[in-house]
C-alpha positions in Angstrom: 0.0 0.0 0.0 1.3 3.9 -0.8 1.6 6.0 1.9 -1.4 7.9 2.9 -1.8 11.8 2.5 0.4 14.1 4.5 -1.9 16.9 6.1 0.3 20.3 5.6 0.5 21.6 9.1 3.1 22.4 11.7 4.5 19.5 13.5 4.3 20.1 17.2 7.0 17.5 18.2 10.2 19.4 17.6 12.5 16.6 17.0 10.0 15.2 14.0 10.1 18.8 13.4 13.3 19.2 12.6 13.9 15.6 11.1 11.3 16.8 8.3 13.1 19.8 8.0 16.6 18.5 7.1 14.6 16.0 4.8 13.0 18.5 2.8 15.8 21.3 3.2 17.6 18.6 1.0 15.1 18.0 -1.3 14.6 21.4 -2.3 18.2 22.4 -2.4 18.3 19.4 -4.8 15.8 20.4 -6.7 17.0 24.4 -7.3 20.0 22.4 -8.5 18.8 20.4 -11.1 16.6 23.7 -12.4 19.4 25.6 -12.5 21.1 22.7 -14.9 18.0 21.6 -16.7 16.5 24.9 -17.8 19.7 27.1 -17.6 17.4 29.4 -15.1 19.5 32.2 -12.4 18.5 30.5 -9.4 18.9 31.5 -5.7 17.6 30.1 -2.7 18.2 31.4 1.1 16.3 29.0 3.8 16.2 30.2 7.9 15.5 27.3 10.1 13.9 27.4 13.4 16.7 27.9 15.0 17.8 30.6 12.8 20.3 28.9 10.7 21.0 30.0 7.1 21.0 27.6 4.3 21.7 29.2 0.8 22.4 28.2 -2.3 23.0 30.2 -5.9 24.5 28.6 -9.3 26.4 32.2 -9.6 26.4 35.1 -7.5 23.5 35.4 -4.1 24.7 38.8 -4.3 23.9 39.4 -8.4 20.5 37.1 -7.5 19.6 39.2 -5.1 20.2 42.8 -6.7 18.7 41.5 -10.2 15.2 40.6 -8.0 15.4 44.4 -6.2 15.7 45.8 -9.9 13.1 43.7 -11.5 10.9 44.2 -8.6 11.7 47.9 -8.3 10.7 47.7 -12.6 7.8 46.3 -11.6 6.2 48.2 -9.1 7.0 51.2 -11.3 5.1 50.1 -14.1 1.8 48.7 -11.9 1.9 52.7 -10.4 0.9 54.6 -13.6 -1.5 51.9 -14.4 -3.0 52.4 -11.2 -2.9 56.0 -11.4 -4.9 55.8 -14.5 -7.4 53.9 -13.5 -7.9 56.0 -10.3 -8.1 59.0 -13.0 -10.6 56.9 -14.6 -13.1 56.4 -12.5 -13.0 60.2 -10.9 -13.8 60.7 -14.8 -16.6 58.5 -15.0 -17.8 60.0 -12.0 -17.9 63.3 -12.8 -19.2 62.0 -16.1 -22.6 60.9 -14.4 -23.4 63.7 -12.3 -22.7 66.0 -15.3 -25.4 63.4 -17.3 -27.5 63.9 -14.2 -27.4 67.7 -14.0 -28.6 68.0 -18.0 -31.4 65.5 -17.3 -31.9 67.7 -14.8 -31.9 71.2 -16.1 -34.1 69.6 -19.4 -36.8 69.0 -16.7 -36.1 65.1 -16.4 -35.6 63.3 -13.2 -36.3 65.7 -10.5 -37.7 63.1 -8.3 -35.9 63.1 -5.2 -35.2 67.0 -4.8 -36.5 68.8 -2.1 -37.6 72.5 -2.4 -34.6 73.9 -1.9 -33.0 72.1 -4.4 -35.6 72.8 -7.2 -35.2 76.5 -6.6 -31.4 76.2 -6.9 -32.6 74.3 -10.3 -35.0 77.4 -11.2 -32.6 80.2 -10.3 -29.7 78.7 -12.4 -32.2 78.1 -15.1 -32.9 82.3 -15.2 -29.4 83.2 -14.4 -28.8 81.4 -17.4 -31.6 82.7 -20.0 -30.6 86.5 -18.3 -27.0 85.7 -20.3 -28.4 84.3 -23.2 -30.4 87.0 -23.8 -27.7 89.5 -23.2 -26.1 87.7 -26.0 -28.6 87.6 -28.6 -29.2 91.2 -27.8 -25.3 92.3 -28.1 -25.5 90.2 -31.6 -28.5 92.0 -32.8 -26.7 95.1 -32.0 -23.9 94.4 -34.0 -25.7 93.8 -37.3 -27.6 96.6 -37.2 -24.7 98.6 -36.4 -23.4 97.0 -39.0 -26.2 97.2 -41.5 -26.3 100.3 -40.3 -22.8 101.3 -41.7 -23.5 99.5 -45.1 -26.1 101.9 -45.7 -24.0 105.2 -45.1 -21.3 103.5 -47.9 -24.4 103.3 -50.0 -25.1 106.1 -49.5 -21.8 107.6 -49.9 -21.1 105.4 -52.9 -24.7 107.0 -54.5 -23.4 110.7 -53.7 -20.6 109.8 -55.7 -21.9 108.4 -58.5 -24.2 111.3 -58.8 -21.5 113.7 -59.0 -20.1 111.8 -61.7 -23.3 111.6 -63.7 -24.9 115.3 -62.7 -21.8 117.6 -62.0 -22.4 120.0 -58.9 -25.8 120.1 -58.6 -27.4 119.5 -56.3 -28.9 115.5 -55.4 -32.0 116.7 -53.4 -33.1 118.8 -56.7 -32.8 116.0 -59.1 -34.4 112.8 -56.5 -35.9 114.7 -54.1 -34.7 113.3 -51.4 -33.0 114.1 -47.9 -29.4 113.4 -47.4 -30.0 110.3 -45.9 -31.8 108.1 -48.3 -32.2 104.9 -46.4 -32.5 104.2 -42.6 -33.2 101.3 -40.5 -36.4 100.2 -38.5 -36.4 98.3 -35.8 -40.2 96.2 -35.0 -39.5 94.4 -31.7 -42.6 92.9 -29.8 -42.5 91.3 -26.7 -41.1 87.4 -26.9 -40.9 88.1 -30.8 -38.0 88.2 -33.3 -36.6 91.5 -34.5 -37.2 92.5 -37.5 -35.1 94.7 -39.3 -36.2 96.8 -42.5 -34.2 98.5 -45.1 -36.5 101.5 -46.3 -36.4 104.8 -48.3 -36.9 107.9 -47.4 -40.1 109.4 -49.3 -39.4 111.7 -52.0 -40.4 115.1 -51.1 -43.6 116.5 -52.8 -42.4 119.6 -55.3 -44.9 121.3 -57.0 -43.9 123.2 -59.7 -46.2 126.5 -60.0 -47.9 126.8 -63.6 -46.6 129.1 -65.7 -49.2 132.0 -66.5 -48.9 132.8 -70.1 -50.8 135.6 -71.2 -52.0 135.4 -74.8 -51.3 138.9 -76.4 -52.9 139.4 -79.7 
């Protein structure tokens, strides 16, 4: 019959103890040998007994074992850090991912259940503070373009003038269209929640009436 199952647990009588000890001390000494041979491997192995003896053995240097393990380990742990880093960046990412998702769904009027008053008016008075700047900025835009509309007109104007001079000499441009020196100007319709409206127009020509001529027939 085979030999029954060793359980793997400290032997309490310390002369069995150290019998098993010496046995397998050998035994594994033995084996890092034949590793070492076999498969060409840099093997080192330091044992402490009980009674703190020291049983080594290396097939070069312990010393070269030993600092080629604190570099590779040092290697190691250097390369696991940024990993870790990354995935601690990672998930403070993902988390201020969600509660960014949550604030939109919030603000679009979606999943308020759960807030108390206070936090619905802190929801409401964001919501104005931030159609208040919108506005501002629609209005500043609509500014600009009629500013600037406003300035394309006075070259047209200009540009007019000086084509008249061209074509008429000195005289005068309010004789020949009857117009005022400004020809075109802007309106501005503007109702309450409405678009603007903006309206190129012309000034009206001014009414000159020409008195008849009395010719008296003389015979």
């Amino acid at each position: 019959m085979g030999r029954g199952k060793i359980v793997i647990r400290r032997i309490d009588n310390s002369s069995s103890r150290q019998v098993t000890f010496s046995k397998r001390r050998n035994g594994l000494l033995k084996k890092a040998k034949e590793l070492a041979i076999l498969c060409d491997a840099q093997v080192g192995l330091i044992i402490f007994s009980s009674t703190e003896k020291l049983y080594e053995f290396s097939n070069t240097s312990m010393k070269s074992v030993v600092e080629r393990y604190n570099k590779t380990k040092d290697e190691h742990h250097q390369l696991q850090n940024p990993v870790s880093e990354l995935k601690k960046e990672a998930a403070i990412l993902r988390q201020q991912l969600q509660e960014l998702q949550q604030n939109h769904r919030q603000v679009m009027g979606e999943q308020l259940y759960g807030l108390t008053i206070k936090d619905l008016q802190n929801l409401e008075n964001r919501l104005e503070t931030s159609i208040r700047g919108i506005r501002m900025k629609k209005e500043q835009i609509l500014h600009d373009e009629i500013q600037e509309l406003s300035l394309k007109g006075s070259l047209m104007h200009q540009e007019n003038l000086e084509l008249f001079h061209k074509a008429f000499g000195t005289r005068d441009a309010n004789e020949v269209n009857g117009n005022s020196s400004t020809p075109y100007y802007f309106t501005v319709s503007r109702e309450v929640n409405a678009p603007i409206h903006l309206q190129l127009s012309q000034s009206e020509p001014h009414n000159c009436e020409t008195p008849a001529r009395v010719v008296s027939n003389q015979r």
